[in-house]
Each structure stands twice: as structure tokens, then as C-alpha cells.
LOMIKE-807880 format. One line per field, with one value per residue: residue in one letter; residue number from 0; x negated, y, z negated of N, C-alpha, C in turn. Coordinates in steps of 0.2 Angstrom, whole numbers, plus 5000, padded with zeros to 4 digits. Atoms other than C-alpha are relative to their C-alpha. Layout:
<nodes>
aa <- [A/...]
i <- [NUM/...]
n_u <- [X/...]
n_v <- [Y/...]
n_w <- [Z/...]
ca_u <- [X/...]
ca_v <- [Y/...]
ca_w <- [Z/...]
c_u <- [X/...]
c_v <- [Y/...]
c_w <- [Z/...]
</nodes>
This chain:
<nodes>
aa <- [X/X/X/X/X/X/X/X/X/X/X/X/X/X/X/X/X/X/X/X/X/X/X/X/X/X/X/X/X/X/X/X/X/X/X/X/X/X/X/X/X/X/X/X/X/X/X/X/X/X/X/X/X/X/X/X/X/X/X/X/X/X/X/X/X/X/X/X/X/X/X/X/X/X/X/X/X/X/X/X/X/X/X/X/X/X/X/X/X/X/X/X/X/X/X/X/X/X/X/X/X/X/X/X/X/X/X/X/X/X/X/X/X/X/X/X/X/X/X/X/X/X/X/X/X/X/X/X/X/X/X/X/X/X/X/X/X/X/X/X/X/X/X/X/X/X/X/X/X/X/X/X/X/X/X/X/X/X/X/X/X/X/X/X/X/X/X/X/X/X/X/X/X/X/X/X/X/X/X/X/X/X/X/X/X/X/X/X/X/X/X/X/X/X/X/X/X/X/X/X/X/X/X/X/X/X/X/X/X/X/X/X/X/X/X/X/X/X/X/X/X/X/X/X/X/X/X/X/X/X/X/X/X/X/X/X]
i <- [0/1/2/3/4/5/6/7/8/9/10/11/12/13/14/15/16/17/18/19/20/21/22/23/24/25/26/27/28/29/30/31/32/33/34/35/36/37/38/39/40/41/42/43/44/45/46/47/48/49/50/51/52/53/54/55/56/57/58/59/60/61/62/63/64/65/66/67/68/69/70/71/72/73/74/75/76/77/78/79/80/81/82/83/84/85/86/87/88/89/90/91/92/93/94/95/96/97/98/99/100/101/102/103/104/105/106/107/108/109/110/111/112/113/114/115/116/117/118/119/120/121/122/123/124/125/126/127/128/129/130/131/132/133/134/135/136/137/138/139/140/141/142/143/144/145/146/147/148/149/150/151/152/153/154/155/156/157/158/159/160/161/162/163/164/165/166/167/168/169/170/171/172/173/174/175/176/177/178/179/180/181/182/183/184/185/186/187/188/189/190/191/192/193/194/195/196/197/198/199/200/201/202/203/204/205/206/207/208/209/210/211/212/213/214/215/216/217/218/219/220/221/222/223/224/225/226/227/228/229/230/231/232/233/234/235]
n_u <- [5004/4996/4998/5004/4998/5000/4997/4998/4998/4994/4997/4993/4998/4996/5004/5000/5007/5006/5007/5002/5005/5004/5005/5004/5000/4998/4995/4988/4996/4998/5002/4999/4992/4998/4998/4997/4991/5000/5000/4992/4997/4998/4995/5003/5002/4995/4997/5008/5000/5009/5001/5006/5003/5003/5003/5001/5004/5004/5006/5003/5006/5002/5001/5002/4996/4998/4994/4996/4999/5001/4997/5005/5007/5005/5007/5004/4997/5000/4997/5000/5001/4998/4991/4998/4997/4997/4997/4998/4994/4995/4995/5000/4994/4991/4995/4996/4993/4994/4997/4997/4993/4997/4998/4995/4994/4991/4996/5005/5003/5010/5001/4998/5006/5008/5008/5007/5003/5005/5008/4999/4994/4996/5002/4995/4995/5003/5000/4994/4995/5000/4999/4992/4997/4993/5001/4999/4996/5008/5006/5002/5009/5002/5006/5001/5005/4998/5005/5000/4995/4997/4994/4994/4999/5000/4993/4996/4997/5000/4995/5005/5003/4995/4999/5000/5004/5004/5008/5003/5006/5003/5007/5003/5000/5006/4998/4997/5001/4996/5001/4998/4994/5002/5004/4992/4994/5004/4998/4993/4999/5004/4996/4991/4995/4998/5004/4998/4992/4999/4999/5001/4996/5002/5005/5008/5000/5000/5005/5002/5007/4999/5008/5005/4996/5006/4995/4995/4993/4999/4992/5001/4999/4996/4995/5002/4996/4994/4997/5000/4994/4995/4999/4997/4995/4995/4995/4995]
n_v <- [5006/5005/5009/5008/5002/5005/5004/5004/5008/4998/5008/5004/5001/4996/4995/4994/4996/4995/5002/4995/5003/4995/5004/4999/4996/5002/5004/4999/5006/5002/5004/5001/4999/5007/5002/4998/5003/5006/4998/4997/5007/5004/4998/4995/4993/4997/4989/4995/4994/4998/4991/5001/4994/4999/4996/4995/5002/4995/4999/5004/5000/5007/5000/4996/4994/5001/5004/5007/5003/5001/4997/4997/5001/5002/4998/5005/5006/5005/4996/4991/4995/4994/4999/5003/4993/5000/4996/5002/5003/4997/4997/5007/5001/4998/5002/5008/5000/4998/5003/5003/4995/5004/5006/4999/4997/5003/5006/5006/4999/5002/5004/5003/4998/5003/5000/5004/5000/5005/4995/4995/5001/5001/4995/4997/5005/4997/4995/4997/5005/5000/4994/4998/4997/5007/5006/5003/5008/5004/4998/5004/4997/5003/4998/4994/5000/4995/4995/4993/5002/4996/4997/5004/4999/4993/5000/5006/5003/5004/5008/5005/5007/5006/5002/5004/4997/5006/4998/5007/5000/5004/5001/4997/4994/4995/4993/4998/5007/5000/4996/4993/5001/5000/4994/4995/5006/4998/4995/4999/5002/4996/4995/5002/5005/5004/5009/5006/5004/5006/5001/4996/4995/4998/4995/5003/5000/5005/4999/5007/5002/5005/4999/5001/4995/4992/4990/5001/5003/5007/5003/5001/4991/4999/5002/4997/4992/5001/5003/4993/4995/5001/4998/4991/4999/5003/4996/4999]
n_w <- [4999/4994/5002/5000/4996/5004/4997/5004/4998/5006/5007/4998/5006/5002/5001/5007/5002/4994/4999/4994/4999/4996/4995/5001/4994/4993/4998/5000/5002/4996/4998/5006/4998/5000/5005/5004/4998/5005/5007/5002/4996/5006/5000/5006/4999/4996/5001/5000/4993/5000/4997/4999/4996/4995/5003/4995/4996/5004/5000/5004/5002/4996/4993/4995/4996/4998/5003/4999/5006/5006/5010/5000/4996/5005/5000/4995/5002/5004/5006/5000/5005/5001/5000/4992/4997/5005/4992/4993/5005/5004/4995/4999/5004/5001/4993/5003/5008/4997/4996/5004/5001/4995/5004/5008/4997/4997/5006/5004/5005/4999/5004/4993/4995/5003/4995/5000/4995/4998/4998/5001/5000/5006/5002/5004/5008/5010/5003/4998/5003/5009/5004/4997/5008/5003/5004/4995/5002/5000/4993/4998/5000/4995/5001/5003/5005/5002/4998/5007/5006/5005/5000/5000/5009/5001/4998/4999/5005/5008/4999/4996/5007/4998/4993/4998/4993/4997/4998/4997/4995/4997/4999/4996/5000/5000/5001/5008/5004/5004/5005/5000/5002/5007/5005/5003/5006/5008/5003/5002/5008/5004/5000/5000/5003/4996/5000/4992/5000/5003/4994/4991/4998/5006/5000/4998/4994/4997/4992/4995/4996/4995/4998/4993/4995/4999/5000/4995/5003/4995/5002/5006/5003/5000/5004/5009/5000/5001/5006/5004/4999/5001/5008/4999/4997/4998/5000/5006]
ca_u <- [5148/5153/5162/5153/5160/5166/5174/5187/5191/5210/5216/5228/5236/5245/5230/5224/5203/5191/5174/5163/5148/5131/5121/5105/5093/5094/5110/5131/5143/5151/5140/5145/5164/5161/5157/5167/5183/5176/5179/5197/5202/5198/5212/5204/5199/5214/5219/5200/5200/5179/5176/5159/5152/5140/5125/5121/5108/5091/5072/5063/5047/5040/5044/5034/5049/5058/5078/5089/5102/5099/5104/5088/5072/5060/5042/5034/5038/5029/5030/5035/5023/5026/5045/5057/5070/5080/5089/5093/5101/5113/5121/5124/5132/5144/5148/5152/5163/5172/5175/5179/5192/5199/5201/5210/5221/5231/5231/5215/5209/5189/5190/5196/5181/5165/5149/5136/5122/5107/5089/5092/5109/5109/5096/5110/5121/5109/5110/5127/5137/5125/5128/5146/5156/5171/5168/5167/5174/5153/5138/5131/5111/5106/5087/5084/5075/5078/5075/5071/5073/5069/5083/5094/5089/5093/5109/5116/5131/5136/5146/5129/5126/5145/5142/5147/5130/5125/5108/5100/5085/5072/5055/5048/5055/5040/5050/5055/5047/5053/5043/5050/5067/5062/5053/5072/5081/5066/5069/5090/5085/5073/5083/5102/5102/5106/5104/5107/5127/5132/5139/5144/5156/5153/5144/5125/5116/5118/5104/5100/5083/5082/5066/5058/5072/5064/5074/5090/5106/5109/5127/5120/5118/5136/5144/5135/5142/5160/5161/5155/5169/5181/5178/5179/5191/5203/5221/5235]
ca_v <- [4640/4628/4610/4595/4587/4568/4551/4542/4524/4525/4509/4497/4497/4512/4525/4528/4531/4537/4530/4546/4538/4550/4541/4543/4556/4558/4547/4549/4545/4540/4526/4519/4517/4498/4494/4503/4494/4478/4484/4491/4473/4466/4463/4470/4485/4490/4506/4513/4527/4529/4547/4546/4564/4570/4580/4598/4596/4608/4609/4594/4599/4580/4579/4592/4605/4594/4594/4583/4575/4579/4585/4594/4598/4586/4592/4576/4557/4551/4555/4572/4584/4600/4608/4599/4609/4613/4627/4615/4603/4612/4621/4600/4598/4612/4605/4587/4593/4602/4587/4580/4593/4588/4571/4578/4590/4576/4565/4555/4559/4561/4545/4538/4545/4534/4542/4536/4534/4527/4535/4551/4550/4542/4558/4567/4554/4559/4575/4580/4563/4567/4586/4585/4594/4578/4563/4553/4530/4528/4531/4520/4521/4513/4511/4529/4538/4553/4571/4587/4577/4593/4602/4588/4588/4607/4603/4587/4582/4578/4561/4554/4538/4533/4532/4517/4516/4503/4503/4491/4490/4480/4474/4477/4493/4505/4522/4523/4509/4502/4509/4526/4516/4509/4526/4535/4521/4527/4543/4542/4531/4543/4559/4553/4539/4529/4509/4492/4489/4475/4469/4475/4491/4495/4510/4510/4505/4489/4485/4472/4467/4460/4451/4453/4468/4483/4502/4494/4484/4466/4456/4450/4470/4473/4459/4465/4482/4475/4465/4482/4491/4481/4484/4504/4505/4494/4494/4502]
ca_w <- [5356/5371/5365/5366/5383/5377/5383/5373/5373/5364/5351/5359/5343/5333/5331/5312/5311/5323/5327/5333/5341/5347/5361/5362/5372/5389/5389/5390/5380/5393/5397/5379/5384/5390/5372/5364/5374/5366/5349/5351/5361/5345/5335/5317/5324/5338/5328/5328/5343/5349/5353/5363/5367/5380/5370/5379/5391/5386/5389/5381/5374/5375/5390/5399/5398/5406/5406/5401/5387/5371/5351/5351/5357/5352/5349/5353/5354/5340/5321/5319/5312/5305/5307/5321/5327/5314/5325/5339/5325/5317/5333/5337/5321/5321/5338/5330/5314/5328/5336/5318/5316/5330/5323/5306/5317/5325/5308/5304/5287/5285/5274/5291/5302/5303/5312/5320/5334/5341/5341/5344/5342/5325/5319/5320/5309/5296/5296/5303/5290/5273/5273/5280/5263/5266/5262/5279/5279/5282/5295/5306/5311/5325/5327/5320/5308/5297/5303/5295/5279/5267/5277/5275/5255/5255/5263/5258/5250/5231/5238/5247/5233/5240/5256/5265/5278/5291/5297/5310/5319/5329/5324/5340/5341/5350/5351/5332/5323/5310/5296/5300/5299/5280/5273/5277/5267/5253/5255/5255/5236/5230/5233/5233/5225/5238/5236/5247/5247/5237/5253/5272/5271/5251/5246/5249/5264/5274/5285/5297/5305/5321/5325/5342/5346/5354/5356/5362/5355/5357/5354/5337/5330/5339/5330/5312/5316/5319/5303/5293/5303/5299/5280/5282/5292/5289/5296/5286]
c_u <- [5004/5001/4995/5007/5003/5005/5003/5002/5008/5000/5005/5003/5001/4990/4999/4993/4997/4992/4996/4992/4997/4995/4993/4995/4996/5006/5007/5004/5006/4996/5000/5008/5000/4998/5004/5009/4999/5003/5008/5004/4999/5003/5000/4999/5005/5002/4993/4999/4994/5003/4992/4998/4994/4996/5000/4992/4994/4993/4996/4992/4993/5000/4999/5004/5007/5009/5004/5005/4998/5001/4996/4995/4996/4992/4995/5004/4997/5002/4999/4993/5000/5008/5000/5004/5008/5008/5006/5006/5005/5003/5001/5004/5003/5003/5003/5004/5002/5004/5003/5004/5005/5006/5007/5005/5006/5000/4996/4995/4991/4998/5003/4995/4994/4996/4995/4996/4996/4995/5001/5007/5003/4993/5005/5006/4998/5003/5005/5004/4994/5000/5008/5004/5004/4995/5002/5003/4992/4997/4997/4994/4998/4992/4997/4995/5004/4998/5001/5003/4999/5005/5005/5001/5005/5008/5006/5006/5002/5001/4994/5000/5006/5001/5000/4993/4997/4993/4999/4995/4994/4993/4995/5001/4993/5003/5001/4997/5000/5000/5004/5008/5002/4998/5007/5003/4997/5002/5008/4999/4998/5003/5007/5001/5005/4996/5001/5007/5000/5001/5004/5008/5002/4995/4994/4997/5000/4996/4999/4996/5002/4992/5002/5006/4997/5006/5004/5004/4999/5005/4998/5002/5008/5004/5000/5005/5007/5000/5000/5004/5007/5001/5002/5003/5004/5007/5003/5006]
c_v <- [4996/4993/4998/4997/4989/4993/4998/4995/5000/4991/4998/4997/5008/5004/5001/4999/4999/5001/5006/4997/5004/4996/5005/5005/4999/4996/5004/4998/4994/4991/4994/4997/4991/4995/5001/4998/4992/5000/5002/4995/4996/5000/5004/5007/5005/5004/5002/5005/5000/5006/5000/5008/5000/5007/5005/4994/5008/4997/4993/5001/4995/4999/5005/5007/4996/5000/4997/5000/5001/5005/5003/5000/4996/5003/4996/4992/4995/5005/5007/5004/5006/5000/4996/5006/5000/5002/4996/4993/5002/5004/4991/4999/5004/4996/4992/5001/5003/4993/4995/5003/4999/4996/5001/5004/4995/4995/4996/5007/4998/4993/4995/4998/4995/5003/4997/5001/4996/5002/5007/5004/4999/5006/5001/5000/5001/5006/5003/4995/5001/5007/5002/5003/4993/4996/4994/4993/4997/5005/4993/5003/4993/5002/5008/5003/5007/5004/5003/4997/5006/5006/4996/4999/5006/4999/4994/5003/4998/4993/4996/4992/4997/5000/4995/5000/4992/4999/4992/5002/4994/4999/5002/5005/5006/5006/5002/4995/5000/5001/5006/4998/5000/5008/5004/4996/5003/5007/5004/4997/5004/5007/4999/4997/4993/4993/4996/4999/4993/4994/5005/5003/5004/5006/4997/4998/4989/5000/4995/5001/4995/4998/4997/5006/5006/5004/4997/4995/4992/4997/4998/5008/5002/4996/5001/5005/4998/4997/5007/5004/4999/5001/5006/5000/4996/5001/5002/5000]
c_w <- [5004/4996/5003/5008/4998/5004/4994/5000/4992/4998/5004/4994/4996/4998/4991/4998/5007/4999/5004/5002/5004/5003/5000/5005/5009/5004/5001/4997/5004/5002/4993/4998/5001/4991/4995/5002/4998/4993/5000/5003/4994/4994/4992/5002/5007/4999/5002/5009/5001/5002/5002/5005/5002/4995/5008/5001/4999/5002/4995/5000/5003/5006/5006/5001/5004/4999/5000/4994/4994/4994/5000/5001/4995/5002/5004/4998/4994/4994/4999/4996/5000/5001/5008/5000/4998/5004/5005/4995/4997/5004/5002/4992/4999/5006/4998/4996/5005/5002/4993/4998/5004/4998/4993/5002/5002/4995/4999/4996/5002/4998/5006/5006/4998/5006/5003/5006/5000/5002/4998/4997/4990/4994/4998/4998/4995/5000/5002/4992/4994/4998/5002/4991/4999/5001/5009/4996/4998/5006/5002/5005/5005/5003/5002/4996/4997/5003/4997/4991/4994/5003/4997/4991/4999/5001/4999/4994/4993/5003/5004/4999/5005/5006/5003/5005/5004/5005/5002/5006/5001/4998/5006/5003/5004/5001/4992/4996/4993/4993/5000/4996/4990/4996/5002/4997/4995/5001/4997/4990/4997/4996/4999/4997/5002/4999/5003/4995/4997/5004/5004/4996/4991/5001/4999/5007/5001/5005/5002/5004/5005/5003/5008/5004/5004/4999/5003/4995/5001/5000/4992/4993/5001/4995/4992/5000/4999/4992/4994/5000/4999/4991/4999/4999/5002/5002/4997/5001]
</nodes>
């Protein structure tokens, strides 16, 4: 099976956890690099390393066949029905635990690592970071949704419940909207056990609503995330 191709922005400050962030489809990790050098320039987070890979490139059903970018075929762009592409997900997360292996070859602990993405990207945050067997720092859900959630039942984790998770998405969201986002929060409580974090970097989920955001990011949602991150993965 071919690596994951991937950009890394290094810590200006002694290396000890490893941010691996999944962009979304059709994208590059690459194009994820200028915020991921705001993050390591700030002096809480200096050790934290980003690891931003490049999904294969593959037939998008949705779009006509067309190729491009992406963690796996999607069927169509609104709510799934029937199987997605189980298959296409889970060649996509052995290629990410490799790249987590990686991480623990030169010296960061799982309990170091935090996951995450962004749409298509934070899919496969669910399902690669709640069946991972270690014990990740946390996951981070960037307006997303669950996929395949009776695979992800089949195959999750015991340590689900203590998962640190940061979840944030847009009211005006029209790609993913934000019930989708809410009914996976229901079904992580329902099935896992998963409840809202006491506060930000605590097991549980931390979520942040942004009104008026659509499918995109905005400097408020980064600085959520940084204060989360700095709980995790603080220096040592």
C-alpha cells in the first residue's frame, strides 16, 4: 500500500507531540501549512510538530467520476443513504496509523498525538482516532459528521468515553449542516458514552457553534482550537 505523501511545519521549540491534521476533499495538506506556522510561533504550543498529509487522489462518484483528492469515494454529497465506502475508509486509516507510527518511532507517545480534520477530513478523525486500539491526547472535528457509524460501532475502542474531542462548526454550513454535526455528538453519547467535557481539553466533547459560518474556518474557531490545544498537549 503507497504512503500518504505529507507537509510538515516542525516546533520552534524542543519537539514532544504531533498535531496530524486531514484536510478536506479535493484539498492538500499542503495548503494548511500557513496555519499550522501560526500555531508552532505561539509560545504554548512551540513543541507541537503539524503533520499535514496529502489524501490519494481517486474517482469521486459525486462528482460525476470525476478525479481528485480524497479519503474515499463519496456516493453523493448530501446525506448518505445506504453503505458509504467502507473499503475506501479503512485503506485511508491504515495509511494514517502508519503515519502515527511514524510519530512513536522517533519518540511521541500516542498520548502525545492529537488527530483531526475538516469535512471530509475530520470523517476520517472519526473513524481512523475512535477505533485507533492507543489511546490518542484527543481529536479535533472541524465541520464534519460521522461516517459509516455502524462500522465505527463494530470497531471502536474501549477508551472512547475519555477521549478529549473538539468539535466546531457553522450555523450556515450548506455542505454538512449542522444537524448532521449534532446527531454524531448523539450517536458518540448514545453508543460510547460520550458526554460534553467539563471544560476545553477534559475528556468528552467540546463543541463550538459559530453563527453565520458556512463550510470554512474563521480566526475565532482557530483560537477555540488553540486554547483546547494547549490543554492536551501541554509542554513537558
Amino acid at each position: 500500500m503507497e504512503p500518504l505523501s505529507y507537509a510538515t511545519v516542525d516546533p520552534t521549540s524542543k519537539h514532544t507531540a504531533t498535531f496530524i491534521f486531514l484536510h478536506g476533499l479535493g484539498d492538500c495538506g499542503y495548503r494548511w501549512e500557513p496555519v499550522a506556522e501560526k500555531y508552532v510561533n505561539h509560545p504554548a504550543l512551540s513543541h507541537v510538530k503539524w503533520v499535514l498529509p496529502n489524501s490519494p487522489s481517486r474517482a469521486v462518484t459525486a462528482n460525476r467520476g470525476a478525479v481528485m483528492p480524497s479519503w474515499f469515494d463519496l456516493y453523493n454529497f448530501g446525506v448518505p443513504i445506504g453503505p458509504e465506502d467502507e473499503e475506501g475508509m479503512l485503506q485511508s486509516r491504515q495509511k494514517i496509523y502508519a503515519l502515527m507510527d511514524k510519530e512513536v518511532q522517533a519518540g511521541i507517545q500516542p498520548s502525545r498525538i492529537v488527530l483531526g480534520g475538516l469535512s471530509q477530513g475530520g470523517v476520517m478523525t472519526y473513524f481512523s482516532g475512535l477505533t485507533t486500539p492507543v489511546k490518542l491526547a484527543g481529536l479535533v472535528l472541524l465541520s464534519t459528521r460521522l461516517g459509516a457509524p455502524h462500522k465505527v460501532k463494530e470497531m471502536a475502542a474501549a477508551h472512547v468515553a475519555e477521549l478529549p474531542i473538539f468539535c466546531a462548526h457553522g450555523t450556515a454550513d450548506d455542505m454538512v449542516h449542522i444537524d448532521r454535526c449534532r446527531t454524531s455528538l448523539e450517536f458518540l453519547k448514545d453508543n460510547f458514552g460520550v458526554r460534553v467535557a467539563p471544560s476545553p481539553g477534559l475528556p468528552g466533547v467540546t463543541l463550538r457553534v459559530y453563527e453565520g459560518l458556512q463550510h470554512t474556518i474563521n480566526p475565532q474557531e482557530l483560537d477555540d482550537m488553540r486554547v483546547w490545544l494547549e490543554k492536551v498537549l501541554p509542554p513537558t
